[in-house]
C-alpha positions as CSV (number, residue, x, y, z in Angstrom):
1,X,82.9,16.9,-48.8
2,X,84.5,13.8,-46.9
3,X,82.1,12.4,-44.6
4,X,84.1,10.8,-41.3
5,X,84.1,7.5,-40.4
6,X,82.8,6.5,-36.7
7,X,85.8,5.7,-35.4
8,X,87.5,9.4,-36.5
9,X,84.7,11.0,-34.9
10,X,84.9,9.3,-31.6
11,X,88.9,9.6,-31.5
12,X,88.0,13.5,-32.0
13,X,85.5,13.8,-29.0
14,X,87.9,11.4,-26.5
15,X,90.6,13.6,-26.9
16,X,88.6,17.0,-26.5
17,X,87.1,15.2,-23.4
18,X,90.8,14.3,-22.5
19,X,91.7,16.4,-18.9
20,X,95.4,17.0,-18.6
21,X,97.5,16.7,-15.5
22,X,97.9,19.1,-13.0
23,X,101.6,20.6,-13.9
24,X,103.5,20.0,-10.9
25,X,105.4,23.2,-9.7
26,X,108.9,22.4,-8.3
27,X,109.4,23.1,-4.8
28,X,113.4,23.2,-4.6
29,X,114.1,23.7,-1.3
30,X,112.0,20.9,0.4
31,X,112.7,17.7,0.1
32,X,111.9,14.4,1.9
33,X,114.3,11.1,2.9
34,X,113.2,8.0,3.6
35,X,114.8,5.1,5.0
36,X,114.5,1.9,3.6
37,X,114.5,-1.1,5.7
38,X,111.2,-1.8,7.8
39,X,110.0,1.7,6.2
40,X,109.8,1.9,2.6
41,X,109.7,-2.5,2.2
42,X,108.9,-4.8,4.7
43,X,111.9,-6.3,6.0
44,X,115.7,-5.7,4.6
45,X,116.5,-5.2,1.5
46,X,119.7,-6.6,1.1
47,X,118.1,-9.8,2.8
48,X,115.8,-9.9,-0.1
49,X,118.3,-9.1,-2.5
50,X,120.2,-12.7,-1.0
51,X,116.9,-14.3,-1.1
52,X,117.2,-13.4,-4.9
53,X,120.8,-14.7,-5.1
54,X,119.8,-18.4,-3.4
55,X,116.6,-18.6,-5.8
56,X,118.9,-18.7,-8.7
57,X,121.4,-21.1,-7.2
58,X,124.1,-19.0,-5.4
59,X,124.1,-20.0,-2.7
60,X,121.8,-23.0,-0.3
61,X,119.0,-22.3,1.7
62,X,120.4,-23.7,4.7
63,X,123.2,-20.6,4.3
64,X,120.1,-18.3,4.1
65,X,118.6,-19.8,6.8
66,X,121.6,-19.1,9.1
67,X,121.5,-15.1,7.7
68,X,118.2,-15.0,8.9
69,X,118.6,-16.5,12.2
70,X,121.3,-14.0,13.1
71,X,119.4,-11.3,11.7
72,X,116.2,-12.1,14.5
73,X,119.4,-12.4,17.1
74,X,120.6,-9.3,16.6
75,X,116.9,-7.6,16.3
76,X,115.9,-9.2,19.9
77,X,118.9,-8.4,21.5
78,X,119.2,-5.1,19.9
79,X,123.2,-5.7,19.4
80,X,124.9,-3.4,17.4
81,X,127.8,-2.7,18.9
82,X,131.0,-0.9,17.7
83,X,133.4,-3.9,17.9
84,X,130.8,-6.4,16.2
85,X,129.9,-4.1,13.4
86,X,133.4,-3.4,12.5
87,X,134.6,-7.1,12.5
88,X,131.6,-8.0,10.4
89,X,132.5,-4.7,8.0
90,X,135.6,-6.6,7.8
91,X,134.5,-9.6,6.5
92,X,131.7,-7.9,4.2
93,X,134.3,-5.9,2.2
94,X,137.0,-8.9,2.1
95,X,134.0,-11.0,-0.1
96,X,133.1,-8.5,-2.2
97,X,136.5,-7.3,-3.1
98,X,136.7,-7.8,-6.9
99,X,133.2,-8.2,-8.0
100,X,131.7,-5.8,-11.0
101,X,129.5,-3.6,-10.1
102,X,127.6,-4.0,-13.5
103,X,126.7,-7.4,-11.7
104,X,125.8,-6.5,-9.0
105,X,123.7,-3.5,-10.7
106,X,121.8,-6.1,-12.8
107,X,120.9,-8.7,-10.3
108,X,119.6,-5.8,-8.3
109,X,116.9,-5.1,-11.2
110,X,116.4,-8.4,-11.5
111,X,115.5,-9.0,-7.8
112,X,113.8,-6.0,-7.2
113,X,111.2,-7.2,-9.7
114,X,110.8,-10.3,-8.5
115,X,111.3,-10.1,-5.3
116,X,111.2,-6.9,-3.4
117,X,108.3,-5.0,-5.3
118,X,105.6,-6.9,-3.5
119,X,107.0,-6.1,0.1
120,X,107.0,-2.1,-0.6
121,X,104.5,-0.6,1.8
122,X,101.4,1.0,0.1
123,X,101.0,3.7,2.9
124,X,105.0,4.7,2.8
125,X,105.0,4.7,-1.2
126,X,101.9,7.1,-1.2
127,X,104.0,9.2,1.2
128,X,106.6,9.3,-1.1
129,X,104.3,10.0,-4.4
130,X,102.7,12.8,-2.2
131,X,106.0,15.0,-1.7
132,X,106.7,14.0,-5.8
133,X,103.2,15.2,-6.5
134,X,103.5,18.7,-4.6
135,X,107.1,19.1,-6.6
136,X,109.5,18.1,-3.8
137,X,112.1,15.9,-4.6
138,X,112.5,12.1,-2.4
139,X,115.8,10.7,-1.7
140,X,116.0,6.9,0.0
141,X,118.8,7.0,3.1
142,X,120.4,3.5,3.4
143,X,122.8,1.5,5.1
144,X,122.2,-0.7,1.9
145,X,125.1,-0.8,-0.8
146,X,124.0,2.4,-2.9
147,X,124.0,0.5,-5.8
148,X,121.0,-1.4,-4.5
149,X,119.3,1.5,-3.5
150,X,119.5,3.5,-6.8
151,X,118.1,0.4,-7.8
152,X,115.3,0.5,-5.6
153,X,114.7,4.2,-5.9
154,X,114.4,3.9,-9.7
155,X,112.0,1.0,-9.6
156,X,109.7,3.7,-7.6
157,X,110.0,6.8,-9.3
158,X,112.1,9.0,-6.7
159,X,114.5,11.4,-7.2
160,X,117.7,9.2,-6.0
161,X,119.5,7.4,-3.0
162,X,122.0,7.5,-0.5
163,X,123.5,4.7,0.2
164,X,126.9,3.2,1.6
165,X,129.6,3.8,-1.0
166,X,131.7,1.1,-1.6
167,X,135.4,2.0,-3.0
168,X,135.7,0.7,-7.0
169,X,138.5,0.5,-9.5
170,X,137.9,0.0,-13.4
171,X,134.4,-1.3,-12.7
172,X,135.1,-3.3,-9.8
173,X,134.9,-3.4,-5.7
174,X,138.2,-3.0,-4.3
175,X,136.9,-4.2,-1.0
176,X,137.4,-0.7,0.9
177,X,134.5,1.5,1.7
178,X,134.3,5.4,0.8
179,X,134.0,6.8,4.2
180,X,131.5,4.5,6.5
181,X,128.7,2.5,6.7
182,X,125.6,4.8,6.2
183,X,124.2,4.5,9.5
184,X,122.9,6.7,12.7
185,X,124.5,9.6,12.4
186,X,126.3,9.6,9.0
187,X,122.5,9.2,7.8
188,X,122.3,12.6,9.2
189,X,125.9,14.1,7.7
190,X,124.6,12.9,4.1
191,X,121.4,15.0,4.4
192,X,123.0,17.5,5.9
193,X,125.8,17.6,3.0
194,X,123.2,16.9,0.3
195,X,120.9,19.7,1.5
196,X,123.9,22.2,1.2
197,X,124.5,21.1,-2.4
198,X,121.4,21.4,-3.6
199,X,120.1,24.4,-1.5
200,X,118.0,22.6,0.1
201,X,115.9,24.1,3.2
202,X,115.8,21.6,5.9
203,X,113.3,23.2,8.7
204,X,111.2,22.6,5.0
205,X,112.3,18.9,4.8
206,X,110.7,15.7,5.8
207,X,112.3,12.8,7.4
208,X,110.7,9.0,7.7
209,X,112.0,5.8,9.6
210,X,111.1,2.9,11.4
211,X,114.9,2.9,13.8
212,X,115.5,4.7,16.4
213,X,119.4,4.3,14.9
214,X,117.6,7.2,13.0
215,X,116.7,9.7,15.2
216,X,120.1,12.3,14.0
217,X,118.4,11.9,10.3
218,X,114.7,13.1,11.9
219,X,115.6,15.8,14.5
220,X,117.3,17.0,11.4
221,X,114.7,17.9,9.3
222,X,111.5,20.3,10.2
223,X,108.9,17.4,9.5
224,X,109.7,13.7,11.4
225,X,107.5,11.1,10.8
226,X,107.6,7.8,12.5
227,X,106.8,4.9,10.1
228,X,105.9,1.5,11.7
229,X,108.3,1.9,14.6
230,X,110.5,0.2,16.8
231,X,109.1,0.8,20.8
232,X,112.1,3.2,21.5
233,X,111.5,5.6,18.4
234,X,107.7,5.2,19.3
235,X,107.9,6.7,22.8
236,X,110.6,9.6,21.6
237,X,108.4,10.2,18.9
238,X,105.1,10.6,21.3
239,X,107.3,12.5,23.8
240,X,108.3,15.2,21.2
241,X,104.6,15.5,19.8
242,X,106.4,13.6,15.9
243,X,103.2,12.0,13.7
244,X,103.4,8.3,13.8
245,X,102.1,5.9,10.8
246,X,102.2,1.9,11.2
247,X,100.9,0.1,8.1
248,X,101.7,-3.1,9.9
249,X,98.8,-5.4,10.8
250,X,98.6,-7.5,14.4
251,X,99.4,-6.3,17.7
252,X,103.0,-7.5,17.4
253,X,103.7,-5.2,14.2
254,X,107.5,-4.9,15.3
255,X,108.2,-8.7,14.5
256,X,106.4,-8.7,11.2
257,X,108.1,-10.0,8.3
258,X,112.2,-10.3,8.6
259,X,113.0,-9.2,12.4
260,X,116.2,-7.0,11.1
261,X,118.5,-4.2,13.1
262,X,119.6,-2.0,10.0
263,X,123.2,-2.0,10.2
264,X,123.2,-5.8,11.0
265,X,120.8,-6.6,8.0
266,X,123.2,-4.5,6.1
267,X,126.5,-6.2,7.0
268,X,125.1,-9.8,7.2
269,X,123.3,-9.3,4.1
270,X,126.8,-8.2,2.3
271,X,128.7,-11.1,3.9
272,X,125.8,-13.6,2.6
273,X,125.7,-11.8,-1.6
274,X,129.2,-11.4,-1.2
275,X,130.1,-15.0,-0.5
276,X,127.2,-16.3,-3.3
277,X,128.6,-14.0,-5.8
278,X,132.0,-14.4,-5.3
279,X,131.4,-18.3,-5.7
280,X,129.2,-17.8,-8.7
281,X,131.7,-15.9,-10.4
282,X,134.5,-17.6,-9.8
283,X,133.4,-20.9,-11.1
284,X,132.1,-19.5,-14.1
């Protein structure tokens, strides 16, 4: 008879002691979104992704110092109007006009890693695992180029993203958008249209943001939550009883990291990797 070595024997008793994973059982008509920006990372995350873009020579600091400045102008201010957003739309989608998404795909992955991982929040990203964990699926809800945000979403394990669609011909941006910038209410239309198409129950749903750009997303679900907020979605969301989180540090927790409005961080942030890109590629 074959006598067994020691190290047979204790493989044999670690994998009897071995305790297997609770099986997750789907849930498939709850669901929760999540925006990104302020609620899922600390500040923007197309910001970051130009960060990305100057650390490897695309464009000069002194250009991503003027991003930022405009960013904190627009956050103070609270500017967002109509005519400014759709002449800075204007100017996003004439830069980006030809680039290949592929590009623009891979620098995302690159950045993310480099760059973005260490500014998710801990507290938002266990929010998100907990839906995952009790079999709900997690969607991200952007103004950020969907590309980006698939990106992002991927790097953390969630179901998918919806983000602004940018138009594209034979692998290329044709510097049109499909539809809109994701923002404010058309947050709320691509819940709404995404619930219908995959059944989804929505008095069952969960909704998180930082904005109160947001509030059409959250008073469309059954479950708000209000994740390190701005002062306006922090009263609405005390006045109508919504659970607040802040996993911000310091009295002044609205200011921490990159002051950003969403839909200016978005457009700015375009204008800024469109120009760098377009340059890059270009010359090369």
């Amino acid at each position: 008879m074959r006598r067994r070595d020691a190290a047979e024997i204790a493989g044999e008793v670690a994998a009897a002691a071995a305790v297997s994973a609770p099986e997750v059982i789907p849930d498939p008509t709850a669901a929760a979104f999540f925006d990104v920006d302020n609620t899922m990372m600390r500040g923007a995350s197309i910001y970051h992704f130009a960060r990305g873009l100057a650390a490897r020579g695309l464009f000069t600091t002194s250009d991503l110092m003027k991003f930022a400045a405009g960013q904190a102008w627009f956050r103070v201010w609270g500017n967002e109007n109509p005519e400014h957003i759709a002449r800075a739309k204007e100017m996003a989608l004439a830069f980006v006009a030809g680039l290949k998404v592929d590009d623009v795909v891979r620098l995302g992955e690159e950045i993310y890693d480099e760059v973005m991982a260490d500014r998710v929040w801990a507290g938002t990203r266990a929010l998100a695992q907990s839906h995952l964990d009790s079999g709900q699926r997690v969607w991200l809800v952007t103004a950020t180029p969907v590309e980006l945000a698939r990106v992002i979403a991927q790097r953390l394990g969630l179901t998918g993203a919806l983000g602004t669609v940018a138009e594209t011909a034979e692998g290329a941006y044709t510097g049109r958008l499909v539809g809109d910038l994701l923002h404010g209410p058309a947050k709320a239309e691509a819940v709404r249209a995404l619930a219908r198409r995959e059944g989804l129950d929505l008095s069952r749903c969960s909704a998180y943001s930082d904005s109160a750009n947001d509030l059409p997303m959250l008073s469309l679900v059954g479950h708000p939550y209000a994740i390190n907020p701005d002062s306006e979605l922090r009263e609405y969301a005390r006045d109508q009883n919504w659970q607040v989180r802040d996993f911000r540090t310091g009295r002044k927790a609205t200011m921490i990291g990159l002051p950003i409005a969403a839909t200016a961080g978005a457009i700015a942030g375009g204008v800024a990797a469109g120009i760098a890109l377009r340059r890059h590629y270009r010359s090369s």
